[in-house]
Biotite code that builds the C-alpha atoms (Angstrom):
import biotite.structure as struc

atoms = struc.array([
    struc.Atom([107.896, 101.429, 126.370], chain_id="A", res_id=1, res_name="UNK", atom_name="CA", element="C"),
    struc.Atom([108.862, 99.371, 123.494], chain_id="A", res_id=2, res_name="UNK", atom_name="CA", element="C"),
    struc.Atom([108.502, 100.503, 119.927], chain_id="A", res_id=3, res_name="UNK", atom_name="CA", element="C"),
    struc.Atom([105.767, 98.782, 117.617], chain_id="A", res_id=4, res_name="UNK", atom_name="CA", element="C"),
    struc.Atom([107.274, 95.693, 115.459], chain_id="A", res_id=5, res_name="UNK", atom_name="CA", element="C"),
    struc.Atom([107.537, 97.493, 112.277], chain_id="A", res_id=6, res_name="UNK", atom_name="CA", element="C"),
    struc.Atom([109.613, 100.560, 113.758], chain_id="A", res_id=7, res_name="UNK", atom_name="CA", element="C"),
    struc.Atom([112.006, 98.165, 114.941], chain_id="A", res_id=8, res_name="UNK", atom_name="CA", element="C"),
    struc.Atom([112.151, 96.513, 111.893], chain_id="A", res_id=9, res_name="UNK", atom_name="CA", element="C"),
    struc.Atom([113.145, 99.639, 109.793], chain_id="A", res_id=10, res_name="UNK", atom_name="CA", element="C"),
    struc.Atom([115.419, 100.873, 112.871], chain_id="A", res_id=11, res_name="UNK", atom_name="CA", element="C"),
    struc.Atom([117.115, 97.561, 112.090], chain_id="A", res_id=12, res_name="UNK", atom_name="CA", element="C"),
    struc.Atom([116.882, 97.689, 108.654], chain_id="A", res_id=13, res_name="UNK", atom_name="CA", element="C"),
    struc.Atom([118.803, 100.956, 108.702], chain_id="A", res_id=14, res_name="UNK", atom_name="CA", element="C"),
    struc.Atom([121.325, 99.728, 110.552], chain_id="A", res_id=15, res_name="UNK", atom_name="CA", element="C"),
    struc.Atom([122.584, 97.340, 107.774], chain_id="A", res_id=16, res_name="UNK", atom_name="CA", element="C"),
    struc.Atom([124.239, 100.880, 106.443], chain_id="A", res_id=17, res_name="UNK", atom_name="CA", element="C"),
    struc.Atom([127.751, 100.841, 106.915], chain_id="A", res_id=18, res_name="UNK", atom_name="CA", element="C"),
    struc.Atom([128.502, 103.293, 109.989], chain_id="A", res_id=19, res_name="UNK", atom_name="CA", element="C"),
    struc.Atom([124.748, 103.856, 110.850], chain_id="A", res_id=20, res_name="UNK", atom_name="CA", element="C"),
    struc.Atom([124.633, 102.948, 114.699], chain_id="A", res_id=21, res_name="UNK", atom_name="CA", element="C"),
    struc.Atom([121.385, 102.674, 116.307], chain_id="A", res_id=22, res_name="UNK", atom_name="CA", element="C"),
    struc.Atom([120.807, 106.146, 117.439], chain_id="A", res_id=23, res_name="UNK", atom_name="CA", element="C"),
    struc.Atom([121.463, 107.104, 113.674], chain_id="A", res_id=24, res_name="UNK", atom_name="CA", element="C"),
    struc.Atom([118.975, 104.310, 112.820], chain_id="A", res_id=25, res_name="UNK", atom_name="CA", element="C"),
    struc.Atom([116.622, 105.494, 115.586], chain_id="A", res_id=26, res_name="UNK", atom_name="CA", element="C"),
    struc.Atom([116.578, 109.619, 114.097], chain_id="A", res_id=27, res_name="UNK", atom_name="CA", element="C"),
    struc.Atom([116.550, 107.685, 110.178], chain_id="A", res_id=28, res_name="UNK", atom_name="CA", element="C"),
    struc.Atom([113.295, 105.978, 111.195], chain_id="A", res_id=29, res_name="UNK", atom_name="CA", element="C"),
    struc.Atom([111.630, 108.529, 113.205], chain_id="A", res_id=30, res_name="UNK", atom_name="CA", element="C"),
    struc.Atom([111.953, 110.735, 110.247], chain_id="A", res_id=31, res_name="UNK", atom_name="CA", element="C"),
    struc.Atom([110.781, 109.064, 107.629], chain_id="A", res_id=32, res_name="UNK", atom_name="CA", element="C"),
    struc.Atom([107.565, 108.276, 109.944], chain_id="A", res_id=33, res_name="UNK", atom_name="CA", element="C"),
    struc.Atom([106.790, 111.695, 110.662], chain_id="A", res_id=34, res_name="UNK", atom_name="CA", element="C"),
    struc.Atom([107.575, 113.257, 107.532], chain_id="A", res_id=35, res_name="UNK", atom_name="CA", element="C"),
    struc.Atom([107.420, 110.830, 104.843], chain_id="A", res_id=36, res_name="UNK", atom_name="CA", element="C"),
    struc.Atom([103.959, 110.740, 102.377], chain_id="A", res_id=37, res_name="UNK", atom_name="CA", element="C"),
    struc.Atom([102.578, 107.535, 101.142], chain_id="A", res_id=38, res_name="UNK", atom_name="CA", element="C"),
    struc.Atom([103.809, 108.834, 97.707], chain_id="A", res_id=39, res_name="UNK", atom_name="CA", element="C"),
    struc.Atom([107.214, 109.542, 99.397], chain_id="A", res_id=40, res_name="UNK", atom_name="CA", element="C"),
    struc.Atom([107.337, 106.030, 100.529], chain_id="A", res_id=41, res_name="UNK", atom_name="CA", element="C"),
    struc.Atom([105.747, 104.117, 97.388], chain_id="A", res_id=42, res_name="UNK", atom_name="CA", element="C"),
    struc.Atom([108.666, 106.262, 95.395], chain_id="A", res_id=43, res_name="UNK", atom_name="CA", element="C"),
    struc.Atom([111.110, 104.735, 97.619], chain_id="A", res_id=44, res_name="UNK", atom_name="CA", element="C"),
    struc.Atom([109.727, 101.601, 96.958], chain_id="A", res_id=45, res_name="UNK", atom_name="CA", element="C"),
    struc.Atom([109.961, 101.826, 93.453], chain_id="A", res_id=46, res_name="UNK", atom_name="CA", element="C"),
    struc.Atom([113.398, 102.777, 93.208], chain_id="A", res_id=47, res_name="UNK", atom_name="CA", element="C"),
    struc.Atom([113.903, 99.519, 95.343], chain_id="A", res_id=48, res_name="UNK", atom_name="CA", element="C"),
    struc.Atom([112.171, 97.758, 92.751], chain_id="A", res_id=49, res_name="UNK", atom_name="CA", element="C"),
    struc.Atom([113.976, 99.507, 90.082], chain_id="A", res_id=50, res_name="UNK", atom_name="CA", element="C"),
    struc.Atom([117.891, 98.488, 91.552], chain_id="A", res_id=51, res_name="UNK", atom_name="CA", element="C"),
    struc.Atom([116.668, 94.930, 92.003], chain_id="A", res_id=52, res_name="UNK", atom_name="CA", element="C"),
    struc.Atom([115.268, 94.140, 88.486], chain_id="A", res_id=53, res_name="UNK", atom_name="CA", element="C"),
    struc.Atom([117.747, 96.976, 86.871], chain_id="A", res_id=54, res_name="UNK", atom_name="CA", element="C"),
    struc.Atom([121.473, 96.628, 88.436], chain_id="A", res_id=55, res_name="UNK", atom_name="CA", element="C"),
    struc.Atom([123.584, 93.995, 87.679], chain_id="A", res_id=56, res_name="UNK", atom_name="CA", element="C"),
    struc.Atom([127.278, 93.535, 87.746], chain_id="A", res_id=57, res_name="UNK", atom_name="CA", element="C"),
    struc.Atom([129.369, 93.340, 84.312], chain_id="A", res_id=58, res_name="UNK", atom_name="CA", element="C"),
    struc.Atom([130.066, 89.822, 83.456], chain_id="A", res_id=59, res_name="UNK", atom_name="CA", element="C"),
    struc.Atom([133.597, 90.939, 82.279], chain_id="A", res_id=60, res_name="UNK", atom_name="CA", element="C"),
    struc.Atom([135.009, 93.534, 85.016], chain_id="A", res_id=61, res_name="UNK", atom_name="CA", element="C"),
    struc.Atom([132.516, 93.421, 87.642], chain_id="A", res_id=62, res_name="UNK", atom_name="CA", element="C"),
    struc.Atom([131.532, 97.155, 87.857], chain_id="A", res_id=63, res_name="UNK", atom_name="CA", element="C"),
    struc.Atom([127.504, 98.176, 88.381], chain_id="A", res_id=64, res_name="UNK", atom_name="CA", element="C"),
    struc.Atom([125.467, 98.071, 85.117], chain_id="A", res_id=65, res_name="UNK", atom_name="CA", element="C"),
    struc.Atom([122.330, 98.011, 84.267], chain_id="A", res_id=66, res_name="UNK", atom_name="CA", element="C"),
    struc.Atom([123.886, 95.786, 81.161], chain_id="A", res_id=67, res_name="UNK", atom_name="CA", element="C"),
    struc.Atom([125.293, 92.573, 80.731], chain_id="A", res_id=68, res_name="UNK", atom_name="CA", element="C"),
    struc.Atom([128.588, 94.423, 79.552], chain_id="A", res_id=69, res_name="UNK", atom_name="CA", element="C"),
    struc.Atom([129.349, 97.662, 81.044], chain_id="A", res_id=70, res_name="UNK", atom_name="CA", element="C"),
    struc.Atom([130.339, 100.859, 78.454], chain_id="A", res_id=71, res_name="UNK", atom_name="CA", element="C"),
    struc.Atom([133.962, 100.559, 79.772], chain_id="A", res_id=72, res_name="UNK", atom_name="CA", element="C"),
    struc.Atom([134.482, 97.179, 78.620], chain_id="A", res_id=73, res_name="UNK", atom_name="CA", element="C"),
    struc.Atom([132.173, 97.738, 75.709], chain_id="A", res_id=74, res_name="UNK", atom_name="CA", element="C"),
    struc.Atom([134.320, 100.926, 74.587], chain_id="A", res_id=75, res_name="UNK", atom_name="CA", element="C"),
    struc.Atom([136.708, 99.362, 71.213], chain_id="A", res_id=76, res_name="UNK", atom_name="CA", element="C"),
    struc.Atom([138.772, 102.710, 72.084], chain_id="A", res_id=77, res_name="UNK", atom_name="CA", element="C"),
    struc.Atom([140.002, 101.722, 75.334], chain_id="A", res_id=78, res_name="UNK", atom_name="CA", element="C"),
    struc.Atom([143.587, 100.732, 75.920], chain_id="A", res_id=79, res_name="UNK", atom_name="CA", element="C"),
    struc.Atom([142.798, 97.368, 76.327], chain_id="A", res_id=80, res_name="UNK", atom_name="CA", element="C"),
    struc.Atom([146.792, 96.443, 77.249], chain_id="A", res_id=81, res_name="UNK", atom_name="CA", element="C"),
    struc.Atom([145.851, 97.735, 80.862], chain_id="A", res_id=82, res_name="UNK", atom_name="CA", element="C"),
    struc.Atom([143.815, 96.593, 83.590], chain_id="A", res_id=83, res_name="UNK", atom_name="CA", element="C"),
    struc.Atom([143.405, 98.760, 86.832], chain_id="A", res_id=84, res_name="UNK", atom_name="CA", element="C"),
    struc.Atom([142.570, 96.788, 89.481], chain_id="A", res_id=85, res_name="UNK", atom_name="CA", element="C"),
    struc.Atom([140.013, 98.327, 92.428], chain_id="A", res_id=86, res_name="UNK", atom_name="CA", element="C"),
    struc.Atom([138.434, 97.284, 95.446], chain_id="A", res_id=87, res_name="UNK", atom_name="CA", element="C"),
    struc.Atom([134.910, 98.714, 94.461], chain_id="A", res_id=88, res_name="UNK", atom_name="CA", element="C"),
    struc.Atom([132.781, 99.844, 91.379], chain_id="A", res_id=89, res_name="UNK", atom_name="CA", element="C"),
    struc.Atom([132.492, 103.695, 93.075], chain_id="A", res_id=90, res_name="UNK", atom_name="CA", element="C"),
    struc.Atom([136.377, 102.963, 92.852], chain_id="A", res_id=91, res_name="UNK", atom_name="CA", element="C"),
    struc.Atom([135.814, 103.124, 88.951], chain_id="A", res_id=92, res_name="UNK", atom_name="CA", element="C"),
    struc.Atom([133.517, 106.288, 89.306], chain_id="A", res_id=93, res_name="UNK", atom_name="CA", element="C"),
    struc.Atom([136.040, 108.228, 90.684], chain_id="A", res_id=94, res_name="UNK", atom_name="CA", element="C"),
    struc.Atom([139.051, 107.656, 88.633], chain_id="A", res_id=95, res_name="UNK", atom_name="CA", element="C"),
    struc.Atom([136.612, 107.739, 85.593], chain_id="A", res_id=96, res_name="UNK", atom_name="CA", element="C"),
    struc.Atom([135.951, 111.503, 86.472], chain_id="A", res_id=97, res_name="UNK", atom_name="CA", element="C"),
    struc.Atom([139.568, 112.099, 86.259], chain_id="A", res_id=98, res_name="UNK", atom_name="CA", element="C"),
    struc.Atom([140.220, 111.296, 82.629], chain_id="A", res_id=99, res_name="UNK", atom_name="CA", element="C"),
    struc.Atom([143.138, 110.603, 82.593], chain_id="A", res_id=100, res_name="UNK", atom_name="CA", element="C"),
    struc.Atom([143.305, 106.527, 82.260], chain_id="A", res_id=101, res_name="UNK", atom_name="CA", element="C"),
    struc.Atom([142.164, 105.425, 79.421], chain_id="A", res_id=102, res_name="UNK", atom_name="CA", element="C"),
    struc.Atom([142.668, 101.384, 80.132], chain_id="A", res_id=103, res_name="UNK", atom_name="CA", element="C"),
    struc.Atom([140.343, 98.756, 81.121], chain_id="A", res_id=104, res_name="UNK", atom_name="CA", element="C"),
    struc.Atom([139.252, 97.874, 84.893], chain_id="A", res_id=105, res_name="UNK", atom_name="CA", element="C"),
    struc.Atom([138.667, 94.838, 87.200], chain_id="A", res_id=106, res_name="UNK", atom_name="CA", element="C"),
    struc.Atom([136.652, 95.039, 90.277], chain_id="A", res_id=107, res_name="UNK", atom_name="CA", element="C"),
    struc.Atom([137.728, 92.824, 93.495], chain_id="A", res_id=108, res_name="UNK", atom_name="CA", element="C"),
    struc.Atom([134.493, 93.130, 95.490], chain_id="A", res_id=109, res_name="UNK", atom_name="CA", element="C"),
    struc.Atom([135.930, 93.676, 98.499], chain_id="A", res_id=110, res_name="UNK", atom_name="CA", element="C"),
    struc.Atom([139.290, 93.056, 99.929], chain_id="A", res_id=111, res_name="UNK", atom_name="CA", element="C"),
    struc.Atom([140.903, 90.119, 101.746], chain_id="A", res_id=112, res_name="UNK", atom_name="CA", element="C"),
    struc.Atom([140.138, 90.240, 105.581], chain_id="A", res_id=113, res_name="UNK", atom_name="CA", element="C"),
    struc.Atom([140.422, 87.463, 107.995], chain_id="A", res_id=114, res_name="UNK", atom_name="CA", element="C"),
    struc.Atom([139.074, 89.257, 110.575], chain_id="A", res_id=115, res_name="UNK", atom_name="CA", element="C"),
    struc.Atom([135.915, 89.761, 108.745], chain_id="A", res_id=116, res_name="UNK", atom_name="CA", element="C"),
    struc.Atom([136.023, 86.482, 107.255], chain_id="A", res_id=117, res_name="UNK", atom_name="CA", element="C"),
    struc.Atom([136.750, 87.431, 103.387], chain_id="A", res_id=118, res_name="UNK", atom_name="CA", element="C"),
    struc.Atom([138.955, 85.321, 102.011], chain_id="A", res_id=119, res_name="UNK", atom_name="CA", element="C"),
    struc.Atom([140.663, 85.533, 98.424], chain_id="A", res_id=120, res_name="UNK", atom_name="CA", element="C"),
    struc.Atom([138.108, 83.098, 97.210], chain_id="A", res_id=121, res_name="UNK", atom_name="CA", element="C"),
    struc.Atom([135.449, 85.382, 98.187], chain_id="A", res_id=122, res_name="UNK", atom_name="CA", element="C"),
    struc.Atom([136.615, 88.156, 95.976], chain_id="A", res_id=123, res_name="UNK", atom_name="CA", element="C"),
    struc.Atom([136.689, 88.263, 92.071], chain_id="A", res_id=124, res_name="UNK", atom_name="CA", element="C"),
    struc.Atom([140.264, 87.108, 91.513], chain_id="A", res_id=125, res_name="UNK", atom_name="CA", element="C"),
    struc.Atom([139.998, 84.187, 90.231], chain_id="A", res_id=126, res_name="UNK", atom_name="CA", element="C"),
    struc.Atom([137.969, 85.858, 87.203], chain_id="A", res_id=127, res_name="UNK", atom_name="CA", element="C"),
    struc.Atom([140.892, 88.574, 86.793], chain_id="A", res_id=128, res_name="UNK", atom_name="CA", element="C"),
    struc.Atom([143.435, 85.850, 86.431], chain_id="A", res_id=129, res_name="UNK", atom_name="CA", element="C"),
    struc.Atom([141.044, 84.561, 83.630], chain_id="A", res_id=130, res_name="UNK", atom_name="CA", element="C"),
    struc.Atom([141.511, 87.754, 82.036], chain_id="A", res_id=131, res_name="UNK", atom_name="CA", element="C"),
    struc.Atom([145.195, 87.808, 82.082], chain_id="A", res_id=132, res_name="UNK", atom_name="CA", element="C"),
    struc.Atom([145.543, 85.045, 80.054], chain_id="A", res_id=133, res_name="UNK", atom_name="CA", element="C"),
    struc.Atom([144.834, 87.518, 77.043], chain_id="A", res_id=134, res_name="UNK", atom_name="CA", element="C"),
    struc.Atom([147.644, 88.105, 75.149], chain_id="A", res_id=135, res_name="UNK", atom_name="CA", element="C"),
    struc.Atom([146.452, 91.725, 74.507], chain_id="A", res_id=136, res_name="UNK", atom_name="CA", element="C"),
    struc.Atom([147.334, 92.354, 78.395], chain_id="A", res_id=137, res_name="UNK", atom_name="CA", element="C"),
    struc.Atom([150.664, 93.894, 79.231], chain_id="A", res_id=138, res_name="UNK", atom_name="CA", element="C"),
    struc.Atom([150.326, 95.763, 82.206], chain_id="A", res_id=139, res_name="UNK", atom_name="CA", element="C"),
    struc.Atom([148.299, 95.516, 85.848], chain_id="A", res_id=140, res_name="UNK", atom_name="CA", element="C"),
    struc.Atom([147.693, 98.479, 87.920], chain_id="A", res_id=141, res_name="UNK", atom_name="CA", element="C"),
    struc.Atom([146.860, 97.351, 91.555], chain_id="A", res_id=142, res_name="UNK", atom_name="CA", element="C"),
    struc.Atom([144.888, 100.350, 92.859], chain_id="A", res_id=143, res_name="UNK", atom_name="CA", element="C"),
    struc.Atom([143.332, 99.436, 96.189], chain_id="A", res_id=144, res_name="UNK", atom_name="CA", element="C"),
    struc.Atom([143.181, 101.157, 99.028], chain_id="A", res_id=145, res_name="UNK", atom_name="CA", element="C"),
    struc.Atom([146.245, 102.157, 100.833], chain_id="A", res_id=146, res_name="UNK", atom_name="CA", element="C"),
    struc.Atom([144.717, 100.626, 104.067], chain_id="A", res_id=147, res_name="UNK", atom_name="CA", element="C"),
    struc.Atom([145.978, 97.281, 105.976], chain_id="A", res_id=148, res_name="UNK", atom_name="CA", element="C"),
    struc.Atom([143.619, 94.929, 103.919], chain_id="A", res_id=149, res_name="UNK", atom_name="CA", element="C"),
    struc.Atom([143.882, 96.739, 100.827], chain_id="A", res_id=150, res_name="UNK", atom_name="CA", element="C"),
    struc.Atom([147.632, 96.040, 100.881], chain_id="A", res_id=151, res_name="UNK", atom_name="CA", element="C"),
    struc.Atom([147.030, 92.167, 101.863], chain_id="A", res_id=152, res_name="UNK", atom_name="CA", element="C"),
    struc.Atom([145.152, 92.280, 98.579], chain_id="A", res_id=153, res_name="UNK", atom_name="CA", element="C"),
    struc.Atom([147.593, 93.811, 96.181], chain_id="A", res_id=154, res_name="UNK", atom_name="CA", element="C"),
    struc.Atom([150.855, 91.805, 97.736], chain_id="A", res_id=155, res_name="UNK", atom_name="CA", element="C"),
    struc.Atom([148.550, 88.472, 97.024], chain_id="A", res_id=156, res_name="UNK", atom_name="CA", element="C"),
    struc.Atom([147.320, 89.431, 93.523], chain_id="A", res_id=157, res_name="UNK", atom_name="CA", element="C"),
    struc.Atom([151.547, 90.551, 93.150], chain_id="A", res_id=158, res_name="UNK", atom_name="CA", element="C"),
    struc.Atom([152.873, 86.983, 94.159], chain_id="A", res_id=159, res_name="UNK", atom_name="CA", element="C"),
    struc.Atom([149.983, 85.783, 92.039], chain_id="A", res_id=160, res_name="UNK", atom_name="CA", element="C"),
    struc.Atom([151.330, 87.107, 89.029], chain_id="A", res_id=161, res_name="UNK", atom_name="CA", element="C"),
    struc.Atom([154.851, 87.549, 89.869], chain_id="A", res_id=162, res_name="UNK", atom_name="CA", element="C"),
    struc.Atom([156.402, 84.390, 87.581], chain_id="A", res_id=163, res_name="UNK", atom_name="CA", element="C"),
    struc.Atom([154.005, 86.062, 84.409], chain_id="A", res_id=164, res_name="UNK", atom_name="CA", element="C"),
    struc.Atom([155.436, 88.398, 82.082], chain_id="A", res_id=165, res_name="UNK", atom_name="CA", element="C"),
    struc.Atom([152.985, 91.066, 83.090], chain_id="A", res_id=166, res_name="UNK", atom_name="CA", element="C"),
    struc.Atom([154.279, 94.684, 84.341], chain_id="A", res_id=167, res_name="UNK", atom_name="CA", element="C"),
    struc.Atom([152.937, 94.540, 88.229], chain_id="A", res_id=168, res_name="UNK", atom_name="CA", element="C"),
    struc.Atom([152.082, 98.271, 89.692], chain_id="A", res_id=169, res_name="UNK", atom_name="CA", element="C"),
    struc.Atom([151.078, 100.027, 92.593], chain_id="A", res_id=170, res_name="UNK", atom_name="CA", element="C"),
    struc.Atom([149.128, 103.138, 92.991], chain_id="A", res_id=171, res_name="UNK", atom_name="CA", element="C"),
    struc.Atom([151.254, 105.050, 95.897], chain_id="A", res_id=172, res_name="UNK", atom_name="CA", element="C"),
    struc.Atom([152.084, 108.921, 94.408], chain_id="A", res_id=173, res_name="UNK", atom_name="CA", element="C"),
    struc.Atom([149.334, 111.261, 95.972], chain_id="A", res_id=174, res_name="UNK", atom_name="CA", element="C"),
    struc.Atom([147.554, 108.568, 97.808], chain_id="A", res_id=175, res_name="UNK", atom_name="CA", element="C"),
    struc.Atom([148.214, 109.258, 101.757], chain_id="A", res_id=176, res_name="UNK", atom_name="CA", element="C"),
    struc.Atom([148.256, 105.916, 104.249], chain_id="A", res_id=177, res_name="UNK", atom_name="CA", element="C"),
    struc.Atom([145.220, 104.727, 104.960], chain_id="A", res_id=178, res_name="UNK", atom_name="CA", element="C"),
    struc.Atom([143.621, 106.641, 102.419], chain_id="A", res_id=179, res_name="UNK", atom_name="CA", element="C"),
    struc.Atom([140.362, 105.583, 100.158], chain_id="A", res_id=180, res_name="UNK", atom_name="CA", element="C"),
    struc.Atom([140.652, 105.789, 96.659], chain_id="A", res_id=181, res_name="UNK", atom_name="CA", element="C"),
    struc.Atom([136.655, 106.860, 96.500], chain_id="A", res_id=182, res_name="UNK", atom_name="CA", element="C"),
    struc.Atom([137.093, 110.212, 98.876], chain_id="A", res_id=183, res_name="UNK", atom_name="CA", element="C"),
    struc.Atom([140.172, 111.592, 97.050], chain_id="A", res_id=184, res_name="UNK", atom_name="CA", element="C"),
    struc.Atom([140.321, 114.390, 94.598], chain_id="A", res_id=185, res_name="UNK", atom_name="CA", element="C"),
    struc.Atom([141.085, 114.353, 90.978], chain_id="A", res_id=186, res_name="UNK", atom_name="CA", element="C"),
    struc.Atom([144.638, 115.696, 91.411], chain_id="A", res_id=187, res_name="UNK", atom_name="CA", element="C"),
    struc.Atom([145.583, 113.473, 93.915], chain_id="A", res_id=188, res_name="UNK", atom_name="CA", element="C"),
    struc.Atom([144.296, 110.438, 92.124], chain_id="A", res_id=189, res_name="UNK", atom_name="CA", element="C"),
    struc.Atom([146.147, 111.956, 88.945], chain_id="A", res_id=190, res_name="UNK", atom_name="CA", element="C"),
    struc.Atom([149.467, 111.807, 90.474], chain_id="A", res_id=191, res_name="UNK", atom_name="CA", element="C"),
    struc.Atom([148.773, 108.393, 92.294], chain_id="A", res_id=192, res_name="UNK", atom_name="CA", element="C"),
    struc.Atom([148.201, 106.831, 88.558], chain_id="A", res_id=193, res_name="UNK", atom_name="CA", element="C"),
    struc.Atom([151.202, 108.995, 87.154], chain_id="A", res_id=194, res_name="UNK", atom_name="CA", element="C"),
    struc.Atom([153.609, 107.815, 90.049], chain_id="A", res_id=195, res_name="UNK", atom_name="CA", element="C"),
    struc.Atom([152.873, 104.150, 90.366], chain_id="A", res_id=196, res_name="UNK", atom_name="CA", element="C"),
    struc.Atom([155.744, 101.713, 90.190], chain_id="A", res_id=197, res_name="UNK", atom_name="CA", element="C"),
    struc.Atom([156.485, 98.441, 89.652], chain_id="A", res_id=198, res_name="UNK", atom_name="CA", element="C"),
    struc.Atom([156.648, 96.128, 92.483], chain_id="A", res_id=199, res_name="UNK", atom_name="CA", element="C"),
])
């Protein structure tokens, strides 16, 4: 027996999560059918509504907003000599909760992987070196993920920059291999920013 159209569809439409297989998809769907109200679902449908007309990237740094500038870049108080670079705006969440940097950010978007087809022009590098051509701007921390592709990123941004006058460094203190920045705790993402080097 085949499922009706629209179960499929929202089997399929759950598997567009990142690490939600079908069987996942299958239990998601099968859930929210047998236990979902119409005022669960219309709520669910607002919020929907709510990210598309509400969320929006910052046209500076590139982290989620529901502003044209985010708070971070807004914020006169911010060392604005620094720029931590990360793969993703939960990236920024994370090390925000630490309190401990007190710089500026910059948002990638991803990371460069061939095998995925994401290519340095598909991430938001071309807008950071537009940003390093501020004078204010004496020091880039490359904080991606200590993963293969997250390393392809920071050694390109590195050669990018490496004839500039700009201090170059790399998150590596506290973060194990292969680690992501947006599971760790706050100590070991304290002594990742306290021990990075230049490269």
């Amino acid at each position: 027996m085949e499922y009706p159209e629209a179960l499929n569809a929202l089997i399929e439409a759950f598997m567009r999560y990142p690490g939600v297989g079908r069987k996942t998809a299958e239990r998601f769907a099968f859930y929210t059918i047998n236990h979902f109200k119409d005022e669960d679902i219309t709520a669910f449908q607002d919020i929907f509504k709510r990210i598309q007309n509400e969320i929006r990237f910052c046209s500076i740094c590139g982290q989620i907003t529901d502003q044209n500038t985010c708070n971070i870049c807004q914020d006169a108080n911010r060392d604005r000599s620094k720029i931590l670079v990360v793969e993703e705006s939960k990236d920024v969440i994370v090390i925000e909760k630490t309190k401990t940097y007190q710089g500026l950010y910059h948002v990638l978007d991803g990371v460069i992987s061939p095998s995925n087809g994401i290519g340095p022009e598909d991430l938001r590098i071309r807008s950071l070196l537009e940003r390093l051509k501020d004078e204010n701007i004496e020091e880039v921390i490359l904080a991606t993920n200590l993963s293969d592709e997250g390393e392809t990123t920071a050694l390109y941004i590195q050669r990018l920059l490496q004839d500039t006058d700009l201090l170059i460094t790399r998150i590596a203190y506290g973060m194990p291999a292969g680690g992501n920045i947006s599971y760790a705790d706050e100590i070991t993402l304290n002594k990742a920013l306290e021990g990075r080097k230049k490269i």
